[in-house]
C-alpha positions, 0 to 999 in steps of 0.5 A: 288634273285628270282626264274627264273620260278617264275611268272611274276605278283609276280615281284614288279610293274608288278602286274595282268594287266601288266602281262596279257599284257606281256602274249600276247607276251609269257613272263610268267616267270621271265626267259621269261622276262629276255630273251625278248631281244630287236628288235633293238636300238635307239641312244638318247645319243648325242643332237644335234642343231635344226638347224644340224637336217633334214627332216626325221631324228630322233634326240635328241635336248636340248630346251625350251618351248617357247609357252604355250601349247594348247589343241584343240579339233578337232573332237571326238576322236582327241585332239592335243596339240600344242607348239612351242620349240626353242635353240639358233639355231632354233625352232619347232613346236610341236604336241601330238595326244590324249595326253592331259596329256602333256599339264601340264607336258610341262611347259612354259619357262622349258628346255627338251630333245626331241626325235623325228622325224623331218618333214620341210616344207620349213622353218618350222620345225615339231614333232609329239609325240616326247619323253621328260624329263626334263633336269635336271632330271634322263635320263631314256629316252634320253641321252642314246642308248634305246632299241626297244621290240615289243610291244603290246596292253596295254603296252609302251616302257616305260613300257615293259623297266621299267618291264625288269628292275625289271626283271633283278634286281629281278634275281640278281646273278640268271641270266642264264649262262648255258656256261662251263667256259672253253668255255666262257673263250676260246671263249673271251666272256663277264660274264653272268651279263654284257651281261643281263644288256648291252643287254637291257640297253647298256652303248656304243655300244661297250658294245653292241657288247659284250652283243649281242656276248656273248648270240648269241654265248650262244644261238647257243653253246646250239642248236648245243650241243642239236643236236649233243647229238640227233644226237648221241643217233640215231646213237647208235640205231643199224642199218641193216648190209649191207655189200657194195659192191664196188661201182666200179661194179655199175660205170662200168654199168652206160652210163656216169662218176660220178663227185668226189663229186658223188663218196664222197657222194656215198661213205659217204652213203655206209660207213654208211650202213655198219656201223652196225648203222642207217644211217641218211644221207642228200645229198644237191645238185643243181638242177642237180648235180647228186643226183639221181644216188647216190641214186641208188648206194644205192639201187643197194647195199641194192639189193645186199644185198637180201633188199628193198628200198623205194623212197618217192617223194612230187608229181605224177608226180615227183615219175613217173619220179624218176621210169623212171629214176631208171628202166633205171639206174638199168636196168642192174643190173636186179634190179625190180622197183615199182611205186606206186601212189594215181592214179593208178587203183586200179588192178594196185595197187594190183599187185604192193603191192603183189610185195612189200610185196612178195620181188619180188621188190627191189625198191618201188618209190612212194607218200605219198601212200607209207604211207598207211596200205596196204604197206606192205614191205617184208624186207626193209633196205634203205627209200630215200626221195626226197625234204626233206623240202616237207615232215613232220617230222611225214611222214618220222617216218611213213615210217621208221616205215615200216621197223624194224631200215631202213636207212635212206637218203634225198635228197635236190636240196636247196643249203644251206650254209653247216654250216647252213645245220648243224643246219637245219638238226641238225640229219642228216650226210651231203653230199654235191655235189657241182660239175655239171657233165660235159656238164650240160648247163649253163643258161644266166640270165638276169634282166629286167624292163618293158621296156623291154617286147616287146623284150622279146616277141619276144623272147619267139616266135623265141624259140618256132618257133625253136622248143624250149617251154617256162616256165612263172612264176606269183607270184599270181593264179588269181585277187582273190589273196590279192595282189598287182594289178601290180602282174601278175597272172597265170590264167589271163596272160595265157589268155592274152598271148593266146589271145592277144599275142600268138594267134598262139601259144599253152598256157596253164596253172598250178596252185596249187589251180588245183586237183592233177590230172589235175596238172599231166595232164597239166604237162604231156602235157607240158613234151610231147611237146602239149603245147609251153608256160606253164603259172604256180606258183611256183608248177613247182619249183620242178618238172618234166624233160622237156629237151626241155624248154630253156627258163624260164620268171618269172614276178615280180621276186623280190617277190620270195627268191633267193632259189626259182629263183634258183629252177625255173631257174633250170626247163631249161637247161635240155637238149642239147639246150642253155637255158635262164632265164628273171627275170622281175621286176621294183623294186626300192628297193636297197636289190631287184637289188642286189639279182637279180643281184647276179642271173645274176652273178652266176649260183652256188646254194651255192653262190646264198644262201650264198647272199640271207642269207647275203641280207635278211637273213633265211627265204627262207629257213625256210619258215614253222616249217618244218625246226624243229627248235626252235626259235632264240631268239637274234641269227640271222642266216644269220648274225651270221654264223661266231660265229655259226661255232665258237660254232658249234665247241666249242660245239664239243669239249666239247662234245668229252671231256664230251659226257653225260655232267656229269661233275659238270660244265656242270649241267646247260648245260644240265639242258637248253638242256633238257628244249630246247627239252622240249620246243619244242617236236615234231618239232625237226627232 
């Protein structure tokens, strides 16, 4: 038995220059080894006849050679051995590229087992490079399901298995098992040492599935119990007091009625605020739900109080937005509101941090000039921020910091399936607001070919002569781009629409690579109706209020996550008029159809993520490290959300049964809990 951290170059036929290719892929311990698990399987357990293969399909087939093997030299660099092999029902022809060993290994009139691709001509059939051993020698390569590890230089499939197989048999009885056994046992799953084994060298694929269940289930149990106890030291720091109000007192005043799940969140945030505890609270709702005026119950409450709240938007034009909209909900209340941005003039700017600093302002909303050492709050008690993936880890604490223990509340227009919000935002409390507010316009949606542009011009010139503009998504900025030449980019179709097509009409154009400034610029004139078409990225995903937009036109929409056509889908059907969404797109590819059918199905921002997940899994949602997850080694999120919900709620039992882990069977629990944060310090959020 060896130690699980000991290094791999002790273990016995890796020595220094296996281990420093094991190094590239992160494996240094005989844990990481052990823990590499396998990218995916090959199934060589079953041979089949020559004749039942086709083009195309990878297969095992029993036969003999039937050829003398030969080397040829094309040219330098390039050697090719060739022979033919047959059985009883056909024969292939057989090349190896660069391996001029096989010649001598693959002897004349012997019989093998072959795994490879088959490729056919008309009659003749070919492999190349295929996988052999003798027959009647130990299957270490066919005759079994094999596993697939990414690989890198200086290291082979054969290689990289042998070397788990010394891994795993140098751990013995040592294999990592930080489950309780209640909860293994609750759970019905495997022992430690059957998953280890079956994981990477599966006997069935029964036994697969148990292996593979077992260490999701391990994996996920750990993360979630990591979260809650984080979750859980947090809410013990004690919080400012503020004794709430009735919310019923601010819904009076508003000019419209709140929906239920408004009300829930409003009061899930103020049961929190009261609590004598920091609140860290996220409220995730679709594109116009109403989360603003949850947040401004919060401010009216914090007011109430004699305290200050700061609001913190990605962009200028954003928190200019989030001012307007909050002088006007809290007008009535006599509430002061400050903006403050990067852009303001600098007389401006110093009126409005007297403000701040004097108390005289309740509500700060501004950018990440809220962050600078010349904001300086009298009393604040309630930091809100706005798009919470937009922001690091770091600038919320920054912010926080302002304050002595503020509570704390995002807010999120990316509808994630609430399970996996409790992973994502493993710290937070989560508030969903999961119904519109009555009169919300629904957006017909419509997936298109190539075909179809014609209509769809004529389309975008009878909204604008009714008065209506019109977004335009493009993938790419400009031809610089490393992209495919059929993407349309912005800078280049705005050009094309304003000269050749829309000469008549007003285009103009948005692109991230623009400064800030001139963004805000073009934004604002699209916003105040000086521009009919708005050509952009996807910087107007999450963007300022244009009531009058109806219709919004993406180009190559299959480049772009679910999530993300949501969003832009949401930049239309802010006002009164019946608005539309056109996704162009030629794709062939089944998985692309069927998310832009789903898109043409439902306007729910929770059932569109729920099928993005399903169809191609998280990464719309974690498109950086921002999440502040670690790594998942075998689980996969958007598969496993039925055993993340089994061990979210194991964890939970355990926890309120052991909260500090002290009991004896629980030691190893908590020795992987404190090497996950270890591990990964700093992007836990």
């Amino acid at each position: 038995m060896t130690e699980l951290q000991s290094e791999v170059r002790y273990l016995k036929g890796i020595g220094q220059q296996r281990a420093g290719a094991l190094a590239k892929l992160g494996i240094r311990t005989l844990y990481d080894l052990i823990t590499y698990f396998p990218r995916g399987y090959e199934d060589r357990s079953e041979t089949l006849p020559i004749a039942a293969l086709t083009s195309g399909m990878s297969a095992c087939v029993r036969a003999i050679v039937v050829t003398e093997p030969s080397l040829s030299r094309v040219r330098r660099g390039l050697e090719l051995v060739k022979l033919r092999v047959a059985d009883d029902s056909g024969s292939i022809d057989v090349t190896y590229f660069n391996q001029s060993y096989v010649r001598t290994q693959l002897k004349k009139g012997c019989s093998y087992i072959f795994f490879g691709r088959l490729a056919a001509e008309g009659a003749r059939r070919t492999m190349a490079n295929p996988v052999f051993e003798p027959e009647d020698g130990p299957a270490a390569l066919t005759g079994r399901i094999v596993p697939i590890y990414r690989l890198t230089t200086g290291l082979s499939q054969k290689l990289m298995s042998a070397s788990v197989r010394q891994g795993l048999d140098a751990a013995g009885n040592a294999l990592p098992d930080p489950l309780p056994a209640s909860a293994a046992e609750n759970a019905q799953l495997c022992k430690a040492p059957f998953a280890y084994e079956n994981i990477h060298f599966p006997a069935d694929f029964g036994a697969l599935e148990l292996a593979r269940r077992r260490l999701v289930f391990e994996e996920l149990f750990v993360l979630s119990c990591a979260l809650t106890r984080m979750k859980s030291t947090r809410i013990k720091k004690s919080g400012i007091y503020i004794s709430t109000p009735r919310l019923e007192r601010f819904y009076s005043k508003l000019p419209f009625l709140l929906t239920g799940a408004q009300k829930r969140a409003a009061e899930d945030c103020t049961r929190d605020m009261r609590s004598g505890a920091t609140m860290n609270r996220l409220i995730q709702g679709d594109v116009g739900s109403g989360k603003t005026v949850v947040a401004a119950a919060c401010v009216w409450c914090a007011h109430e109080g004699g305290l200050q709240t700061a609001f913190m938007a990605p962009t200028e034009i954003l928190a200019a937005q989030h001012f307007r909209t909050f002088s006007e909900l809290l007008a009535p209340f006599g509430i002061a509101v400050a903006l403050l941005t990067g852009a303001m003039p600098a007389k401006q700017k110093r009126e409005a941090l007297a403000r701040i600093a004097s108390g005289e302002v309740s509500l700060v909303v501004g950018t990440h000039a809220l962050l600078s050492e010349s904001v300086a709050f009298s009393r604040l008690a309630l930091v809100i921020t706005d798009e919470q993936h937009r922001f690091g880890v770091n600038q919320r604490a920054a912010l926080i910091a302002k304050g002595e223990s503020p509570h704390t509340l995002v807010m999120s227009a990316t509808p994630i399936p609430r399970t996996l919000a409790l992973i994502i935002y493993g710290d937070l409390d989560v508030s969903v607001i999961n119904e519109l507010p009555p009169g919300r316009q629904k957006v017909d949606t419509f997936a298109v070919g190539e075909g179809m542009r014609e209509r769809i011009y004529g389309f975008i010139r009878k909204q604008v002569l009714a008065g209506r503009q019109v977004f335009i998504v493009c993938p790419a900025v400009d031809e610089n781009e490393e992209r495919p030449q059929e993407l349309k980019n912005a800078v280049d179709y705005a050009a094309e629409l304003q000269e050749k097509i829309f000469p008549e009409l007003r285009v103009g154009c948005v692109h991230g690579r623009m400064k800030a400034a001139e963004k805000d610029k073009r934004m604002r004139a699209f916003a105040d109706g000086q521009c009919d078409i708005l050509v952009a990225t996807t910087v107007i995903e999450v963007g300022v209020d244009v009531p009058n937009a109806a219709l919004m036109v993406v180009e190559n929409a299959e480049r772009f996550g679910l999530g993300q056509l949501h969003q832009l889908r949401g930049r239309v059907g802010r006002g009164k008029y019946k608005s539309y969404c056109v996704l162009f797109s030629d794709s062939e590819n089944a998985v692309s159809r069927a998310r832009l059918k789903v898109m043409e199905q439902t306007n729910d921002g929770f059932k569109i993520s729920e099928e993005d997940l399903r169809l191609r899994g998280p990464g719309d949602f974690f498109g950086s490290r921002q999440h502040g997850l670690p790594e998942m080694g075998l689980a996969d999120l958007g598969m496993d959300m039925r055993v993340l919900s089994e061990a979210q709620d194991a964890a939970n039992a355990l926890l309120r049964s052991d909260p500090e882990l002290r009991a004896p069977e629980n030691a190893k629990l908590r020795e992987r809990i404190d090497t996950l944060f270890s591990c990964n310090e700093g992007t836990f959020n």
